[in-house]
SERO-666636 format. One record per atom (N, C-alpha, C): residue number from 1; residue in three letters; atom name; x, y negated, z negated. Coordinates in pm, whole numbers, plus 50000, padded with zeros to 5 digits. Example, Ala and Ser with C-alpha at 12.3 -4.5 7.8 and 13.67 -1.06 7.14 Angstrom:
// SERO-666636
R   resi   resn   name      px      py      pz
R      1    ALA      N   51319   50569   49220
R      1    ALA     CA   51230   50450   49220
R      1    ALA      C   51320   50330   49220
R      2    SER      N   51285   50225   49292
R      2    SER     CA   51367   50106   49286
R      2    SER      C   51290   49997   49213
//
This chain:
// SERO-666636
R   resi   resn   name      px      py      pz
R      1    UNK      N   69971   44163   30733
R      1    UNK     CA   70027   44285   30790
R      1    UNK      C   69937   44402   30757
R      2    UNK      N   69954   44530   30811
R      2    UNK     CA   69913   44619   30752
R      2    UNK      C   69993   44765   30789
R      3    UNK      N   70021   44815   30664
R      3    UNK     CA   70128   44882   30630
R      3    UNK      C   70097   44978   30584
R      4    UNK      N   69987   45046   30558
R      4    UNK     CA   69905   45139   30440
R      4    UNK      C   69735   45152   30551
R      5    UNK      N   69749   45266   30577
R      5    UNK     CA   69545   45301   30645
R      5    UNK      C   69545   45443   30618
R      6    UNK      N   69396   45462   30570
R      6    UNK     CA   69387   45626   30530
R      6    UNK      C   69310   45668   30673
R      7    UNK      N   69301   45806   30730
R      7    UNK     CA   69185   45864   30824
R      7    UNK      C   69164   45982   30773
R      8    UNK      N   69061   45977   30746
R      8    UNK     CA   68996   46164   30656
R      8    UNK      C   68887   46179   30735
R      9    UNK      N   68825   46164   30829
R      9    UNK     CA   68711   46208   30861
R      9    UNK      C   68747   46270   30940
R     10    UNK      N   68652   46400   30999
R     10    UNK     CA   68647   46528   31021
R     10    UNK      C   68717   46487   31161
R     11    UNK      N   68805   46604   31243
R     11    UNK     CA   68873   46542   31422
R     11    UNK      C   68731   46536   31482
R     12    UNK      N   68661   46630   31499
R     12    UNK     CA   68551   46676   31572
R     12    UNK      C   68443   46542   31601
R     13    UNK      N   68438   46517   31443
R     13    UNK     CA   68366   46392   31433
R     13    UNK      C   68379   46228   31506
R     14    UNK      N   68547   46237   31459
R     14    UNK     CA   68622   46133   31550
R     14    UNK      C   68569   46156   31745
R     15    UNK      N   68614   46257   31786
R     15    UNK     CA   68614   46283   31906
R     15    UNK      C   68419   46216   31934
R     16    UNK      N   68348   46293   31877
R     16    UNK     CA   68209   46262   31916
R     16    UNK      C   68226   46160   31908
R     17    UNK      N   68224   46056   31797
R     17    UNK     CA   68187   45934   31781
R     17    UNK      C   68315   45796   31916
R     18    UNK      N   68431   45855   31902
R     18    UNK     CA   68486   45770   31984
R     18    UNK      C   68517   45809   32119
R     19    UNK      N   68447   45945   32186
R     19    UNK     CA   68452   45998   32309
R     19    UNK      C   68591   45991   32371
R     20    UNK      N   68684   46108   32281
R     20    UNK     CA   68790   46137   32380
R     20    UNK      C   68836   46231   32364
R     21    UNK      N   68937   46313   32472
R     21    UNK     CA   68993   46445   32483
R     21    UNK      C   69097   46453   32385
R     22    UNK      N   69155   46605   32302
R     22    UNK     CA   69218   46628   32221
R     22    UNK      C   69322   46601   32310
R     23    UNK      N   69445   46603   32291
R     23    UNK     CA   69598   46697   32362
R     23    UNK      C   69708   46772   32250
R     24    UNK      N   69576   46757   32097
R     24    UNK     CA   69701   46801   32011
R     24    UNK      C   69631   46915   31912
R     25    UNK      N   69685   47003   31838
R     25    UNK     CA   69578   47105   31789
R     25    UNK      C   69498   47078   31722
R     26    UNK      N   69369   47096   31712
R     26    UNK     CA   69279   47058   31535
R     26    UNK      C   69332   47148   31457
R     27    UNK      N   69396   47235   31446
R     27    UNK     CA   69426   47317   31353
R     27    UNK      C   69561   47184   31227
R     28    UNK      N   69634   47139   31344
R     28    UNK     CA   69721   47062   31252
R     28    UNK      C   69664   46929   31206
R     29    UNK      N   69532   46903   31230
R     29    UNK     CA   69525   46780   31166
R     29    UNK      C   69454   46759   31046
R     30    UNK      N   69502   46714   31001
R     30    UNK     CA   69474   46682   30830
R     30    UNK      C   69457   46561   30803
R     31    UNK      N   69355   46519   30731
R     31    UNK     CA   69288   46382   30656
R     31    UNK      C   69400   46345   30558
R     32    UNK      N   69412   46244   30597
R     32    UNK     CA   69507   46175   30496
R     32    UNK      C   69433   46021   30433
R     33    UNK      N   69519   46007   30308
R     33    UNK     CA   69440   45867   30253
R     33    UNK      C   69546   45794   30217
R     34    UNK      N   69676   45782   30285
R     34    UNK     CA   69787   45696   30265
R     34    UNK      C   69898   45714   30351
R     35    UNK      N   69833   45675   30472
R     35    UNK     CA   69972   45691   30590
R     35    UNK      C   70059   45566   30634
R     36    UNK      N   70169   45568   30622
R     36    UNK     CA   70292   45493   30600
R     36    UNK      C   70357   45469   30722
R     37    UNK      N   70439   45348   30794
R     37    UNK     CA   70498   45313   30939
R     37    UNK      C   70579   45468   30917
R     38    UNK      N   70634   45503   31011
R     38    UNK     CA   70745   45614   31060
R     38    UNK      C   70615   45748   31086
R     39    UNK      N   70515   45766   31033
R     39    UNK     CA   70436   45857   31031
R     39    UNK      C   70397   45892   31162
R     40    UNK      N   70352   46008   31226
R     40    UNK     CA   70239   46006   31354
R     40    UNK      C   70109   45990   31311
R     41    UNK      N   70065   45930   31382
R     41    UNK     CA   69941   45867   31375
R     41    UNK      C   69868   45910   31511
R     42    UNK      N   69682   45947   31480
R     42    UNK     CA   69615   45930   31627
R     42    UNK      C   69585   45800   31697
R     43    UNK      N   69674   45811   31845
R     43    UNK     CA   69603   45763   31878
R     43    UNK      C   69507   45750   32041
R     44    UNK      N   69449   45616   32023
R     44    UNK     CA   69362   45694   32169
R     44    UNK      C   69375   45585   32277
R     45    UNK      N   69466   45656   32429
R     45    UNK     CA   69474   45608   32546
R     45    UNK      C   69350   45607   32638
R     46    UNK      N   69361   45524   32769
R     46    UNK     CA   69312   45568   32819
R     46    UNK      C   69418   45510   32943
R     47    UNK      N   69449   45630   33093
R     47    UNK     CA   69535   45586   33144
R     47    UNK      C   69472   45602   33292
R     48    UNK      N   69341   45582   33306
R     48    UNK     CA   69269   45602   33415
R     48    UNK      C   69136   45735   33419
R     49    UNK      N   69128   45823   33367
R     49    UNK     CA   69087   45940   33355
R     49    UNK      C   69029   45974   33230
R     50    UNK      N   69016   45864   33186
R     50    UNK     CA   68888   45904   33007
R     50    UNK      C   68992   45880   32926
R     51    UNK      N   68961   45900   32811
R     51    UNK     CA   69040   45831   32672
R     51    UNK      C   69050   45986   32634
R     52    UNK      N   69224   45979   32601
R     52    UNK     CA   69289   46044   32514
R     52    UNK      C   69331   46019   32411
R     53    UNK      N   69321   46145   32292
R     53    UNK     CA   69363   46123   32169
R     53    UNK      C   69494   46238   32168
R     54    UNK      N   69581   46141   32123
R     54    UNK     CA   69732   46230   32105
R     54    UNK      C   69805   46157   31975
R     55    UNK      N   69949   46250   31921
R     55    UNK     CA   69999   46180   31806
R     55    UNK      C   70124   46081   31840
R     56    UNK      N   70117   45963   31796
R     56    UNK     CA   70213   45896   31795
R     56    UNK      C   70291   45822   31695
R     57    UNK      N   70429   45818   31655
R     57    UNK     CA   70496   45768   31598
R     57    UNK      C   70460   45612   31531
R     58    UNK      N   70398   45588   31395
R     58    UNK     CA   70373   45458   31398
R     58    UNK      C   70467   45368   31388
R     59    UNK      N   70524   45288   31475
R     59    UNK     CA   70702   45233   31451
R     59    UNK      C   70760   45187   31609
R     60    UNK      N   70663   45069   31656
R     60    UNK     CA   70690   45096   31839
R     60    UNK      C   70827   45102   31851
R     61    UNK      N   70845   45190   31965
R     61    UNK     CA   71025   45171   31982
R     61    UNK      C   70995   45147   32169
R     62    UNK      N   71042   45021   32190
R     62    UNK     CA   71022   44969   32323
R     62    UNK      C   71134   45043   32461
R     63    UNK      N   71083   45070   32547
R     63    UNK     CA   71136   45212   32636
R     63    UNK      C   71297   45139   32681
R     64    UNK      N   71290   45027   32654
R     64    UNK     CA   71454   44994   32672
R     64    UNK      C   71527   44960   32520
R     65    UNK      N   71500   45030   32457
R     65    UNK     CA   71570   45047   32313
R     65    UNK      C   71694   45138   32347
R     66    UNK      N   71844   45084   32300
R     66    UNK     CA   71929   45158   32261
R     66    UNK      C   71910   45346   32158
R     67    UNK      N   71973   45430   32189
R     67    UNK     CA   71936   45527   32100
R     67    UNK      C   72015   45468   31962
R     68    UNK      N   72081   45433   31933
R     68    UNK     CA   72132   45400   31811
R     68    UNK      C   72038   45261   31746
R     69    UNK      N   71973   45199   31796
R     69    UNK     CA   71855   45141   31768
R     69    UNK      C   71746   45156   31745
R     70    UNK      N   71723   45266   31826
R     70    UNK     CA   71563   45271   31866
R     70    UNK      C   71510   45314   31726
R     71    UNK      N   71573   45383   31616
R     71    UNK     CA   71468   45422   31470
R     71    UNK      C   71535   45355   31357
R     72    UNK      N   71579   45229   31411
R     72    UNK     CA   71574   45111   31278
R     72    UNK      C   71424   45102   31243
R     73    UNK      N   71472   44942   31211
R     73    UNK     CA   71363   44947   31126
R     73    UNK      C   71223   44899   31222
R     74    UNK      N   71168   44998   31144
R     74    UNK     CA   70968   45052   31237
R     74    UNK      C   70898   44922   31226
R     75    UNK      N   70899   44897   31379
R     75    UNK     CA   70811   44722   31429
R     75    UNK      C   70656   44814   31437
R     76    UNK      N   70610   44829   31282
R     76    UNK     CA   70486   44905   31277
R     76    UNK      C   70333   44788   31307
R     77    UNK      N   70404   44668   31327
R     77    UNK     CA   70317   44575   31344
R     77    UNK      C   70350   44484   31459
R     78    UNK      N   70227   44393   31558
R     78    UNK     CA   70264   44302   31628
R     78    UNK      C   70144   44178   31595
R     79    UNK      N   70218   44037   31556
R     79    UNK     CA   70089   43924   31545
R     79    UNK      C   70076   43908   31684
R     80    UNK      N   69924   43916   31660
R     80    UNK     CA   69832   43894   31798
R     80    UNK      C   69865   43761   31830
R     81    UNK      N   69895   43688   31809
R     81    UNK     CA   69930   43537   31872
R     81    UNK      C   70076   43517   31897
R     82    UNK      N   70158   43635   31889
R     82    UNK     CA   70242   43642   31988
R     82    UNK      C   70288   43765   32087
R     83    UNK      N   70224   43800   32043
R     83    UNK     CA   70238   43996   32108
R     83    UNK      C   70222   43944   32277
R     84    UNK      N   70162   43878   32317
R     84    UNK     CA   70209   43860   32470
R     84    UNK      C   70327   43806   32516
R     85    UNK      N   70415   43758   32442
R     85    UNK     CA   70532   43652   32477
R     85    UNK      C   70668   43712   32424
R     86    UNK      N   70627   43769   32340
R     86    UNK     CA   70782   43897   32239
R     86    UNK      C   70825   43972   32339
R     87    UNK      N   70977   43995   32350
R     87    UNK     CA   70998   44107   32460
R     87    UNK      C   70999   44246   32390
R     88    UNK      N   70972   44238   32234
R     88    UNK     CA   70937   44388   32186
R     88    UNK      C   70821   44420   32262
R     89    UNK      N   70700   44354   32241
R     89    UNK     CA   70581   44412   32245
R     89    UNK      C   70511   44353   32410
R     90    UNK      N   70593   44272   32502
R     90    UNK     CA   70503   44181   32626
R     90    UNK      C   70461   44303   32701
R     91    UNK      N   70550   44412   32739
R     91    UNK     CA   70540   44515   32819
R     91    UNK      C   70409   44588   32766
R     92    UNK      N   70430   44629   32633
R     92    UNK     CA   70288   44713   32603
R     92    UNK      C   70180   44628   32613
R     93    UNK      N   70220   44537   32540
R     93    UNK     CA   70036   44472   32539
R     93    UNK      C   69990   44439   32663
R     94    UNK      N   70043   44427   32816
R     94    UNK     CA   70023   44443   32932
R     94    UNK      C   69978   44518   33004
R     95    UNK      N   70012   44657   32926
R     95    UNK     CA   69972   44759   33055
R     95    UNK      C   69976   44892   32951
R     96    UNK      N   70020   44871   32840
R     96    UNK     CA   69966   44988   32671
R     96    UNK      C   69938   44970   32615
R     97    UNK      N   69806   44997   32609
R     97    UNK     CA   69697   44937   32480
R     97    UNK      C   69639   45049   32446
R     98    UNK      N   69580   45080   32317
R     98    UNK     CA   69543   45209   32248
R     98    UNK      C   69464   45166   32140
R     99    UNK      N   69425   45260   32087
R     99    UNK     CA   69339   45230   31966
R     99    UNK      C   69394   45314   31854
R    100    UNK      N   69367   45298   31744
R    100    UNK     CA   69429   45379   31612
R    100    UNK      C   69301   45371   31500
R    101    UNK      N   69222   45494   31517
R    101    UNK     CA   69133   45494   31428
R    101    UNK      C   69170   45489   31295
R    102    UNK      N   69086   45450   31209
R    102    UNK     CA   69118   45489   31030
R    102    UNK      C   68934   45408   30978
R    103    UNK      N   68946   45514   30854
R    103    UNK     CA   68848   45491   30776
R    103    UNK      C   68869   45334   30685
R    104    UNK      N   68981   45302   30681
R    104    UNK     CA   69016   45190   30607
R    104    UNK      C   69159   45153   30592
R    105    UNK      N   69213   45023   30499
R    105    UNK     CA   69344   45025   30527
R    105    UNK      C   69339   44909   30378
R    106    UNK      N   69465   44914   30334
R    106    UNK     CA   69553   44927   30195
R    106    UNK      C   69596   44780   30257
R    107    UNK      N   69535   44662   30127
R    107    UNK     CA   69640   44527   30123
R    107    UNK      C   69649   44517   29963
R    108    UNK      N   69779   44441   29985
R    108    UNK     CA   69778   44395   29829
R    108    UNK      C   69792   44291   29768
R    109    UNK      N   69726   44215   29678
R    109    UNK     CA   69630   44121   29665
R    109    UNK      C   69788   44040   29513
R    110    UNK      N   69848   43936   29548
R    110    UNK     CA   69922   43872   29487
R    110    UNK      C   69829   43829   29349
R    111    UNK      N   69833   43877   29232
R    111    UNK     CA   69774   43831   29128
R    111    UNK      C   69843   43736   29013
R    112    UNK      N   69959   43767   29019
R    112    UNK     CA   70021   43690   28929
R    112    UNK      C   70198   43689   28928
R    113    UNK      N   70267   43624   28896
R    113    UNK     CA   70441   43648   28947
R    113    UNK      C   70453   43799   28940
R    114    UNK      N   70517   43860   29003
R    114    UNK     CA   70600   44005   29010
R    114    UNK      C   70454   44091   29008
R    115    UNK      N   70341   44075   29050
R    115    UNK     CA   70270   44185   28994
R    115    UNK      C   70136   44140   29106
R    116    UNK      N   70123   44288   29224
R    116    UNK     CA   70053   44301   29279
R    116    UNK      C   69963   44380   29263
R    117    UNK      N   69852   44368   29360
R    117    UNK     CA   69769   44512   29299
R    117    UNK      C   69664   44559   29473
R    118    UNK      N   69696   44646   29483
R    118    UNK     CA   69637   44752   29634
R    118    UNK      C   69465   44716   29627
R    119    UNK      N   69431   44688   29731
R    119    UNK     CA   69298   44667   29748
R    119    UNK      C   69307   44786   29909
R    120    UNK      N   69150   44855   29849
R    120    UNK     CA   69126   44920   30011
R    120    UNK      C   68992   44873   30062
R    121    UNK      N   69025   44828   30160
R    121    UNK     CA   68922   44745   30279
R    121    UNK      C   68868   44843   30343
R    122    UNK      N   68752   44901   30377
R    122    UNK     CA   68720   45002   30458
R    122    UNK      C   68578   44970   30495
R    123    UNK      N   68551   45108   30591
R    123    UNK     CA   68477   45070   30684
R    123    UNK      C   68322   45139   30607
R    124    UNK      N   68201   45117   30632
R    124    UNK     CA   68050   45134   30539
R    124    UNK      C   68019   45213   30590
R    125    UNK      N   67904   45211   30717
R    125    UNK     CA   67862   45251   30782
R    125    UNK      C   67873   45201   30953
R    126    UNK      N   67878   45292   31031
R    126    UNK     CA   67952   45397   30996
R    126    UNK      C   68082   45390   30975
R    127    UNK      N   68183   45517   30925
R    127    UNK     CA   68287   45495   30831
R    127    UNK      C   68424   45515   30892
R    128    UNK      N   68401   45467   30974
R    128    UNK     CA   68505   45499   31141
R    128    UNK      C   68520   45367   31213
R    129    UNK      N   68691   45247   31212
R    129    UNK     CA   68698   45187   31223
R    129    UNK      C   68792   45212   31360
R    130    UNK      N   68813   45109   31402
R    130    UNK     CA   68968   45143   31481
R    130    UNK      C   69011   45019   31494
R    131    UNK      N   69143   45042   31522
R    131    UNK     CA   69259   44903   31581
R    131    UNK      C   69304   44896   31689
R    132    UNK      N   69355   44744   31738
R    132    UNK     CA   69432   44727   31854
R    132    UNK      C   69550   44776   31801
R    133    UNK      N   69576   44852   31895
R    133    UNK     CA   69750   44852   31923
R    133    UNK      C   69793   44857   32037
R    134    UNK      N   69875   44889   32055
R    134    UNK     CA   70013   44912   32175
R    134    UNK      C   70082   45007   32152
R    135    UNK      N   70085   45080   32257
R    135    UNK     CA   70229   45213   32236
R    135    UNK      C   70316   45201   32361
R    136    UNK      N   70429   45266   32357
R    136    UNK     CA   70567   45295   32429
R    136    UNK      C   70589   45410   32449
R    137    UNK      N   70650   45471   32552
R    137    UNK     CA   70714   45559   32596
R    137    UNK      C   70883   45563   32594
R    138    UNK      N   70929   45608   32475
R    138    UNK     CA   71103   45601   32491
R    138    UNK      C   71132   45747   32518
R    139    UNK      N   71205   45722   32595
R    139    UNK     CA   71302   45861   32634
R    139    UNK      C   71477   45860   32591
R    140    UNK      N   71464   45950   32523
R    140    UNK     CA   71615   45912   32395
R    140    UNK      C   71643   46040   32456
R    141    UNK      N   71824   46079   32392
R    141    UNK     CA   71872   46201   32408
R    141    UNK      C   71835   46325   32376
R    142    UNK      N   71712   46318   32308
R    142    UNK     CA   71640   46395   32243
R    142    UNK      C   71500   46469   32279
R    143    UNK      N   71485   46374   32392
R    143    UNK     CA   71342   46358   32446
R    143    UNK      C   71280   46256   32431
R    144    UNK      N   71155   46256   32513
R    144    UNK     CA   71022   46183   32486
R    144    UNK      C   70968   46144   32360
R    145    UNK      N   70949   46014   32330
R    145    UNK     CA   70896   45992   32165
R    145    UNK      C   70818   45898   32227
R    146    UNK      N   70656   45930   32192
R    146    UNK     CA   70581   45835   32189
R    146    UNK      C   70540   45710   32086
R    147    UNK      N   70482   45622   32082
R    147    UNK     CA   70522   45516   31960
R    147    UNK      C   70413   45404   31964
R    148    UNK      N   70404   45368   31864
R    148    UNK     CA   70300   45217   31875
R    148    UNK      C   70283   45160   31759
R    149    UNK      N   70209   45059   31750
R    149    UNK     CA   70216   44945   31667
R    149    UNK      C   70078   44885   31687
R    150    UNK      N   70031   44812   31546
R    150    UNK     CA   69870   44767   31534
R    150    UNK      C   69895   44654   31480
R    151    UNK      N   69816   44546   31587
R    151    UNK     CA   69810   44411   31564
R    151    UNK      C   69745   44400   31491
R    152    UNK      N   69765   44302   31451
R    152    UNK     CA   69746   44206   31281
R    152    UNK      C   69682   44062   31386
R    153    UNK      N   69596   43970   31309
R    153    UNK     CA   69540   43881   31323
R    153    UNK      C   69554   43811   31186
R    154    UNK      N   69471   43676   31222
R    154    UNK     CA   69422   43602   31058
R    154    UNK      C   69330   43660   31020
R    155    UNK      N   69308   43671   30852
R    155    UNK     CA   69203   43740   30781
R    155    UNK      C   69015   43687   30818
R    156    UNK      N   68944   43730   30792
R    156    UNK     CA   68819   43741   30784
R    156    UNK      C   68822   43682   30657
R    157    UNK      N   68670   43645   30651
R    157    UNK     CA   68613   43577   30488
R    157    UNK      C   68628   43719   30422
R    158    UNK      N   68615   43856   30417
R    158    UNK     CA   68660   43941   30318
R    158    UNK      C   68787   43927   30235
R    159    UNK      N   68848   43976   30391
R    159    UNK     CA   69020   43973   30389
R    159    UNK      C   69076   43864   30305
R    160    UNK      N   69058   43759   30337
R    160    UNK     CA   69112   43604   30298
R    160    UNK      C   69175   43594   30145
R    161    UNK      N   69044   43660   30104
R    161    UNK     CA   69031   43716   29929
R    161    UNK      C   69158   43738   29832
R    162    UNK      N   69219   43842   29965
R    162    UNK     CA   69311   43933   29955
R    162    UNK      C   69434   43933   29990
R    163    UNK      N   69481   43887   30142
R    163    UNK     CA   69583   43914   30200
R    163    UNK      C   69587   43785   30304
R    164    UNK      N   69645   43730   30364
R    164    UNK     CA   69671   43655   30467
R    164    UNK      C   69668   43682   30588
R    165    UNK      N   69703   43874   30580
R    165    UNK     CA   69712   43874   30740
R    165    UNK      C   69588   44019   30751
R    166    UNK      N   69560   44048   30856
R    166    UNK     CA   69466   44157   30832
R    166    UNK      C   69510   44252   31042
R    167    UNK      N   69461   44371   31006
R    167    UNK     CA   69423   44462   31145
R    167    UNK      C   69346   44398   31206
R    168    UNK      N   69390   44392   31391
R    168    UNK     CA   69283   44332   31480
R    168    UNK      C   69160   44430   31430
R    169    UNK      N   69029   44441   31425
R    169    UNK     CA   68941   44527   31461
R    169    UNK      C   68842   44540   31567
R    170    UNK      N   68854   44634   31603
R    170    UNK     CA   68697   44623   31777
R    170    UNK      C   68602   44720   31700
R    171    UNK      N   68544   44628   31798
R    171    UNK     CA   68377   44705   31781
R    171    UNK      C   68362   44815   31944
R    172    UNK      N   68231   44883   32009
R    172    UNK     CA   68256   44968   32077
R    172    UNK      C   68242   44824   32206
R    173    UNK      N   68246   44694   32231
R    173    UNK     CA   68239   44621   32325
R    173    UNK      C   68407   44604   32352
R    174    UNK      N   68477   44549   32221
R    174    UNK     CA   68592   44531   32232
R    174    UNK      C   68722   44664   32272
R    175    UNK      N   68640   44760   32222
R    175    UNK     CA   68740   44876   32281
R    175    UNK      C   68724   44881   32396
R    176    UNK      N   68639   44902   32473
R    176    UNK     CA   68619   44917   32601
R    176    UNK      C   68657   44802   32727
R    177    UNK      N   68692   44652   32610
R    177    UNK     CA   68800   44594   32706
R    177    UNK      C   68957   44649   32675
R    178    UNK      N   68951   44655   32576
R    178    UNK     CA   69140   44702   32549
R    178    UNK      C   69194   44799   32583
R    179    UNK      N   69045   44887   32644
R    179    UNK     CA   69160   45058   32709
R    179    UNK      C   69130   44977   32824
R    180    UNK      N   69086   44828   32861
R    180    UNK     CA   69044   44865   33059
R    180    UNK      C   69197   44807   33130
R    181    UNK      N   69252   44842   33197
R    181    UNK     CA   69371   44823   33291
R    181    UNK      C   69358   44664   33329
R    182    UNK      N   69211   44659   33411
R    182    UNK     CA   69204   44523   33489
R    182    UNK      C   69168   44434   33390
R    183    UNK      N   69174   44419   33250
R    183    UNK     CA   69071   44336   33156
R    183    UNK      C   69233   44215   33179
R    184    UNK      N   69181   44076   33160
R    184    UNK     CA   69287   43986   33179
R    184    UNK      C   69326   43936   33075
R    185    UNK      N   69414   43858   33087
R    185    UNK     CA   69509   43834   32915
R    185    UNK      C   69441   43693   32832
R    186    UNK      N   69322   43653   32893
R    186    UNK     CA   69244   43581   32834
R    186    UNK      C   69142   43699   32746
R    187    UNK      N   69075   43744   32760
R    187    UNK     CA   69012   43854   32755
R    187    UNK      C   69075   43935   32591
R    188    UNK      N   69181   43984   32652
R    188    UNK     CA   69277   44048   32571
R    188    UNK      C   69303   43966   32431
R    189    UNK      N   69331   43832   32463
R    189    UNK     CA   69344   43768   32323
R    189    UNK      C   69223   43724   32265
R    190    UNK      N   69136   43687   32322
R    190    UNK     CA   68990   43696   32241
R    190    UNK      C   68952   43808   32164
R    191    UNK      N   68990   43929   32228
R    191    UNK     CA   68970   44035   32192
R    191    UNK      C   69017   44090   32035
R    192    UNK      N   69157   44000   32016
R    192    UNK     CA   69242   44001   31898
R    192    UNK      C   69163   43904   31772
R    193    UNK      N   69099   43782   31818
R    193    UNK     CA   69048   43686   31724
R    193    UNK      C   68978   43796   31620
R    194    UNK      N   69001   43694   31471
R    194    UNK     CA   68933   43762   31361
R    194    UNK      C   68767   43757   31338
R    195    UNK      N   68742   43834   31313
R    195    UNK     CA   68567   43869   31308
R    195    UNK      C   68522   43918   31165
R    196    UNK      N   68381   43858   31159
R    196    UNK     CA   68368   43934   30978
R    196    UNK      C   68290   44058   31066
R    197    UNK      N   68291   44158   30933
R    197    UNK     CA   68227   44298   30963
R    197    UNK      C   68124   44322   30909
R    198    UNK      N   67997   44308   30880
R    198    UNK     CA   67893   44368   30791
R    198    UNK      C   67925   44516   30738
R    199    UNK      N   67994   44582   30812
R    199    UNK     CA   67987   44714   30762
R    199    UNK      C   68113   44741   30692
R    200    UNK      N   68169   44624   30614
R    200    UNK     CA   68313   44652   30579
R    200    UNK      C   68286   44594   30411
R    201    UNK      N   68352   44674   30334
R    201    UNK     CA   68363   44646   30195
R    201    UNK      C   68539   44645   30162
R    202    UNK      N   68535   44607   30024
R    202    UNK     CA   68669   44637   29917
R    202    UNK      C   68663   44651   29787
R    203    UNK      N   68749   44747   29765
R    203    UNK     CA   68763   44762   29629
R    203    UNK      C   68914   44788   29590
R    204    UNK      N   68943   44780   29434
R    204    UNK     CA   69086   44787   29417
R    204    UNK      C   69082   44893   29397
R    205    UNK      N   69267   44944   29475
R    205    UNK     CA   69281   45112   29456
R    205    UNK      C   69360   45184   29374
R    206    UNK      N   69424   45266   29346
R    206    UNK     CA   69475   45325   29259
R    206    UNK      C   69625   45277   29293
R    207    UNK      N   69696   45198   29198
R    207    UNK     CA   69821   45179   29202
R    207    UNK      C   69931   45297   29303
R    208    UNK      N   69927   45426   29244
R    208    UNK     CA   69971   45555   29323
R    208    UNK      C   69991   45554   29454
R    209    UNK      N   69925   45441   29529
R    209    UNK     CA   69888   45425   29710
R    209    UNK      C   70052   45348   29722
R    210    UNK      N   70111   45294   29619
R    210    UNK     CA   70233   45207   29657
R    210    UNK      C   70324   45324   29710
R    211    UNK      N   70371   45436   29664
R    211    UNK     CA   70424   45578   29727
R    211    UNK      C   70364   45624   29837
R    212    UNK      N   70411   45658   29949
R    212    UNK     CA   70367   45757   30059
R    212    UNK      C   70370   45890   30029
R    213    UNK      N   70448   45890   29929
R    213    UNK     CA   70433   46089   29842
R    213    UNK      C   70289   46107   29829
R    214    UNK      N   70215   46004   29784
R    214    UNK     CA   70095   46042   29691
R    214    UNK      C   69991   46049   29835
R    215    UNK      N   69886   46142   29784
R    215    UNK     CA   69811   46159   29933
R    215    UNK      C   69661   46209   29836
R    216    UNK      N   69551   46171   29885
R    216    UNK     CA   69457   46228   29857
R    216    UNK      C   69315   46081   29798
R    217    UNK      N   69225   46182   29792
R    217    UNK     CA   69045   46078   29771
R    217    UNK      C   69099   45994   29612
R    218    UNK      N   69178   46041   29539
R    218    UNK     CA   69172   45938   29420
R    218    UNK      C   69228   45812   29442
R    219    UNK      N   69272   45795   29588
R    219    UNK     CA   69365   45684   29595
R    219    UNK      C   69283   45566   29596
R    220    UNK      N   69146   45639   29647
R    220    UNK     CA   69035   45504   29738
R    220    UNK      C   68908   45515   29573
R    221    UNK      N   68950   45578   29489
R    221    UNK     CA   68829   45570   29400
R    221    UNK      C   68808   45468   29332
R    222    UNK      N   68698   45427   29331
R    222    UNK     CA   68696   45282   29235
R    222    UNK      C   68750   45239   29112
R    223    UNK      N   68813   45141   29122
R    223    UNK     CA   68902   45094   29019
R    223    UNK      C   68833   44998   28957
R    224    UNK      N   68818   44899   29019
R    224    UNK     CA   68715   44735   29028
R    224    UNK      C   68609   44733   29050
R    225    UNK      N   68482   44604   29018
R    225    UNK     CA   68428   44568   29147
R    225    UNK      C   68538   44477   29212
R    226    UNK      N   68465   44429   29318
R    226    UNK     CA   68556   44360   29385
R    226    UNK      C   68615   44212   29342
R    227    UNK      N   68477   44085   29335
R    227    UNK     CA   68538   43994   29249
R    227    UNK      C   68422   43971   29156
R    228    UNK      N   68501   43941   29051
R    228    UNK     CA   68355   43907   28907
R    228    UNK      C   68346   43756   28917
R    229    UNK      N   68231   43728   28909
R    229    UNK     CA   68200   43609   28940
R    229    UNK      C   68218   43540   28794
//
């Protein structure tokens, strides 16, 4: 799964590097290093007309959700080997697909009975990753709430280390099938298969990351190396 991703790098930077239009202020956006399901999160459409970056609810709530349903509990995740066949997620992954940048993302590594410990996986060079997801459009009594969710795959030889399940990740080939409309659902699930990264490291993080209160660079500071041989 993944439940825990920091994004601190500059908006401006994001925009250059992943070429898309704002729709939300830079004034409100702020680097974070421990964002949690229920949170808004960026992310980036594309719905014919270039890739947009806007905020969305991380927690899909599918556009035929009851209002007394729709903000249980946050389906902040979909496994890529079934996300086409679920009637949570068949609609988005069909025809809403998005990306959700982050510098890295928070697993935690089973060490011994009752006692885990946060590893952050992140991205090297350069330090700007992104994910598959899917978002929704619900319209509640309240209004419009936009929403989405980031597939999970099987781990990579990093990952494996660590966690069982890991974030789809694209590279700039694979994004550019997952925003395309006509890309086909063969396509689409290849697209999900796990890949190692050269530009991806881990290290263990500061216990503190288990709270969504706690926010800030000490979360990702080195604790470990990674494994002692």
């Amino acid at each position: 799964m993944c439940g825990r991703f920091g994004l601190f790098t500059d908006l401006s930077e994001l925009v250059e590097l992943l070429g898309f239009e704002l729709t939300i202020d830079a004034e409100g956006f702020e680097p974070r290093w421990n964002i949690g399901p229920t949170s808004d999160v960026l992310a980036i459409t594309d719905v014919g007309e270039g890739r947009v970056g806007s905020m969305m609810r991380w927690g899909l709530i599918p556009r035929w959700a009851k209002p007394d349903k729709a903000f249980g509990r946050p389906m902040f995740n979909a496994r890529s080997e079934t996300v086409a066949e679920r009637p949570m997620f068949r609609d988005s992954f069909a025809s809403r697909r998005c990306l959700v940048p982050a510098n890295g993302f928070f697993e935690w590594r089973s060490d011994a009975p009752g006692k885990k410990t946060p590893w952050w996986i992140h991205a090297v060079d350069p330090s700007v990753i992104t994910f598959a997801g899917i978002w929704s459009a619900w319209r509640g009594p309240n209004g419009l709430v936009e929403s989405c969710a980031i597939l999970t795959t099987e781990p990579n030889g990093l990952v494996k280390r660590i966690h069982d399940r890991m974030p789809v990740i694209l590279d700039d080939e694979w994004r550019e099938i997952w925003l395309d409309d006509a890309a086909d659902r063969d396509a689409l699930l290849e697209a999900c298969k796990s890949r190692d990264w050269p530009n991806m490291d881990a290290r263990e993080a500061n216990p503190a990351v288990g709270s969504t209160r706690n926010n800030g660079p000490y979360l990702i500071e080195p604790q470990a190396t990674l494994f002692a041989d």
